[in-house]
C-alpha positions in Angstrom: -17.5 -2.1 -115.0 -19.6 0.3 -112.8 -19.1 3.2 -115.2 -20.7 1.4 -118.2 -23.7 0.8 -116.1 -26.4 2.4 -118.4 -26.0 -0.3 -120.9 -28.5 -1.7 -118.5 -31.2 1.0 -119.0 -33.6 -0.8 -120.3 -37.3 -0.7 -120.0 -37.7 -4.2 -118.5 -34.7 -6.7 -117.1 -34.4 -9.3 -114.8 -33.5 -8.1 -111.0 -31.2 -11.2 -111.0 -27.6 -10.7 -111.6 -25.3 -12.6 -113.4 -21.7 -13.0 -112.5 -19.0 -14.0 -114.4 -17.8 -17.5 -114.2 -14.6 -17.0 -111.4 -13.4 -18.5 -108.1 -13.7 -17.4 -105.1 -10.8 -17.9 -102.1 -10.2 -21.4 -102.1 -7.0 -22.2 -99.9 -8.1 -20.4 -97.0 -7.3 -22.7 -93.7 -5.0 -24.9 -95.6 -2.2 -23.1 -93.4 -1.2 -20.8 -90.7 -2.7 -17.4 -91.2 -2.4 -14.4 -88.9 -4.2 -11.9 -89.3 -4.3 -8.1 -87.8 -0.6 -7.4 -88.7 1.1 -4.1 -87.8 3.9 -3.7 -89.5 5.6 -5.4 -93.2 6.8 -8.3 -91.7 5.3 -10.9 -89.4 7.4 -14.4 -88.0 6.0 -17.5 -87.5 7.8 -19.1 -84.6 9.3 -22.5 -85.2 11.1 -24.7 -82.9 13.2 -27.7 -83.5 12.7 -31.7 -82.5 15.1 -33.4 -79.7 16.1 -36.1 -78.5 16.0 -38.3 -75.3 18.7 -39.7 -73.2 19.7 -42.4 -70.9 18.8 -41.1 -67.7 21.7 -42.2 -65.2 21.5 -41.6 -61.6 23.0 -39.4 -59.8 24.2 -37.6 -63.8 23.6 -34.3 -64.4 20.4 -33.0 -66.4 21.4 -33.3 -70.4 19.0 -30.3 -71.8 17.8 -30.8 -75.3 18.9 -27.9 -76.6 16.2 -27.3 -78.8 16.6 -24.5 -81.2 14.1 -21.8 -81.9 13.7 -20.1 -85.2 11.7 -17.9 -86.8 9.8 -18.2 -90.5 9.3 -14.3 -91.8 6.4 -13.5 -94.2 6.6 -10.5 -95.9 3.3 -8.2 -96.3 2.1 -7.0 -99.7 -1.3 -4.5 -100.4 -3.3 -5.3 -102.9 -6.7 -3.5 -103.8 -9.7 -4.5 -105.9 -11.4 -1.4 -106.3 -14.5 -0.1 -108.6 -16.4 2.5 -109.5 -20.4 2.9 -108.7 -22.6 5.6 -109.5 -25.2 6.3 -107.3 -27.3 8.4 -109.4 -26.7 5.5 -112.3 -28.6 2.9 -109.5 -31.9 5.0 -109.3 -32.1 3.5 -113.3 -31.8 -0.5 -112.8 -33.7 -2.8 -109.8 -31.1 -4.3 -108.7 -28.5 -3.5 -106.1 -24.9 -2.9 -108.0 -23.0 -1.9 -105.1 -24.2 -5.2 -103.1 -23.3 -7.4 -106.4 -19.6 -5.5 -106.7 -19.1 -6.9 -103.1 -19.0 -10.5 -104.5 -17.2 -9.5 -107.3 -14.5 -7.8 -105.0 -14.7 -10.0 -102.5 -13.9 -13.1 -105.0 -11.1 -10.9 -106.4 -8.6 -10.6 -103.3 -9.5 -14.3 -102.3 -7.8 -15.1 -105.6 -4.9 -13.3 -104.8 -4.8 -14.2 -101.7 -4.9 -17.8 -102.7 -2.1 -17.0 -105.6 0.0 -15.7 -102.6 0.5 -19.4 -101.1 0.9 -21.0 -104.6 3.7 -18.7 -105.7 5.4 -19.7 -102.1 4.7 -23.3 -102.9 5.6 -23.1 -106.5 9.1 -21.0 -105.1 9.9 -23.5 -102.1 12.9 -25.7 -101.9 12.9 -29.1 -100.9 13.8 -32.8 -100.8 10.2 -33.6 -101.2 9.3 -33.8 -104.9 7.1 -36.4 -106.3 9.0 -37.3 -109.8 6.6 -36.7 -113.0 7.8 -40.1 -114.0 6.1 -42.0 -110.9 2.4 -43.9 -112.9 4.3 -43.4 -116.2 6.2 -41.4 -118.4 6.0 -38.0 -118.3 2.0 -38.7 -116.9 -0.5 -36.3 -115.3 -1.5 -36.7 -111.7 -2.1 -40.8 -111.2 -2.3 -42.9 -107.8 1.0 -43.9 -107.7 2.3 -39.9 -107.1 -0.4 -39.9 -104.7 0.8 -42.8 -102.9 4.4 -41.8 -102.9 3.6 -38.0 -102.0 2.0 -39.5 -98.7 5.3 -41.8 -98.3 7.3 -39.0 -98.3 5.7 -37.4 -95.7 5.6 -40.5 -93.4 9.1 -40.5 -93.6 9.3 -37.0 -92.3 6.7 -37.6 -89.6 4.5 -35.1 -90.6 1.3 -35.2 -89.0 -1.2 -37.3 -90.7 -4.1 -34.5 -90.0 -4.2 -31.2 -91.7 -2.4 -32.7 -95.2 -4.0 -30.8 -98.1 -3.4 -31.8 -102.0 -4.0 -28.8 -104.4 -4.5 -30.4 -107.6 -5.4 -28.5 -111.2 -9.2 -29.7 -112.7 -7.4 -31.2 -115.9 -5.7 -33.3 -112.8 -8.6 -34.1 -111.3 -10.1 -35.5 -114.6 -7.2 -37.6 -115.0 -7.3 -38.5 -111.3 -11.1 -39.9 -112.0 -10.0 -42.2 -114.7 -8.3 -44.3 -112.3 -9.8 -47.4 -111.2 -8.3 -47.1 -107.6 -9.7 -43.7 -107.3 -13.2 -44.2 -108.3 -14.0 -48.1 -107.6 -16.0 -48.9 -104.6 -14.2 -51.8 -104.1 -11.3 -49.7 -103.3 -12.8 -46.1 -102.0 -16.0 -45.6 -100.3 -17.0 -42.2 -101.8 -18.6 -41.8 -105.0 -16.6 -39.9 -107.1 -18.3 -40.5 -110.5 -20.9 -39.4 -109.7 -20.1 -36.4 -107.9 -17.3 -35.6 -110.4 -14.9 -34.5 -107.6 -12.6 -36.7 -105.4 -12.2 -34.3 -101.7 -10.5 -36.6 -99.8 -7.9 -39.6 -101.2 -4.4 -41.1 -98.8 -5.0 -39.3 -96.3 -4.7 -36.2 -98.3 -8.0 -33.3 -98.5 -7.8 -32.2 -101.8 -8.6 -28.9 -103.3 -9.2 -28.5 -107.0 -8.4 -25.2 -108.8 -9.0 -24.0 -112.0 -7.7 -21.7 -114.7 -7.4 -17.8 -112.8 -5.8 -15.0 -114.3 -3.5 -14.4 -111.4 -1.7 -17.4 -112.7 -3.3 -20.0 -110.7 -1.6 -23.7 -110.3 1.3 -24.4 -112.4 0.5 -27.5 -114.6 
């Protein structure tokens, strides 16, 4: 904290500052954003899927009738705000301001980030991968992998742009899967990189522990 800032008054120190172990804004372009709202509320336009017809001739033109609808997103503020004291930086070599700009900057990416998992967390759907899929009551496996992307297929959804937002005590279990981490079956090393980024189609994005709640495990 900025105002506690003379604990570094010391006669020699390093320039270098440490931050705090802590993510940064992970999510971003995993879905629509827009930005430069006026206003509380913003829409995202959606618009239904038709069907083709027999075309006879002479009949008259069958229109599709496609419906247009509208997805609403409320707007929230948030701040992330501290303290500097500018006769405090004339005593320390290092620039606190510039480091509080990370630290800040870091801060509303969390929360941004927190804003699409508490949607994800609150949205209804057909779509749910059962915990029971790999095993009894397992952690995240292959098999819910697999059958995540088969319930897409069967949607349609478009095989580009599918992101999989996984916990790191998932991911750990993830790379304790032979069909995960075998070359005979990926191409990627995931051993030794300890990460798997892209698996089924799926881009995945690992997460851990955040004070704004993070990814329910």
């Amino acid at each position: 904290m900025a105002v506690s800032l003379s604990t570094n008054f010391t006669t020699l120190f390093d320039a270098e500052v440490k931050h705090a172990y802590q993510a940064s804004q992970d999510l971003m372009g995993t879905c629509r954003s827009r930005y430069g709202v006026t206003g509380s509320t913003v829409q995202f336009p959606k618009m239904a899927k038709g069907a083709a017809t027999l075309r006879i001739p002479q009949s008259d033109v069958v229109p599709l009738n496609v419906v247009h609808t509208n997805v609403s997103a409320s707007l929230s503020d948030y701040a992330a705000s501290e303290y500097t004291d500018l006769f405090d930086q004339s005593h320390v070599n290092y620039n606190e301001r510039q480091e509080l700009v990370t630290t800040v900057a870091n801060a509303i990416g969390r929360r941004a980030d927190q804003i699409k998992l508490d949607a994800f967390t609150a949205a209804s759907g057909t779509g749910t991968v059962a915990n029971s899929i790999g095993g009894s009551n397992t952690n995240l496996n292959v098999a819910k992998i697999r059958e995540a992307s088969r319930l897409l297929n069967g949607k349609n959804v478009p095989k580009d742009g599918r992101y999989f937002a996984i916990h790191a005590d998932s991911l750990a279990n993830l790379l304790s899967e032979t069909q995960a981490t075998s070359s005979d079956f990926v191409s990627m090393r995931a051993l030794m990189d300890g990460s798997i980024t892209s698996y089924l189609g799926f881009t995945f994005v690992t997460l851990g522990d955040r004070d704004e709640g993070g990814l329910a495990i």
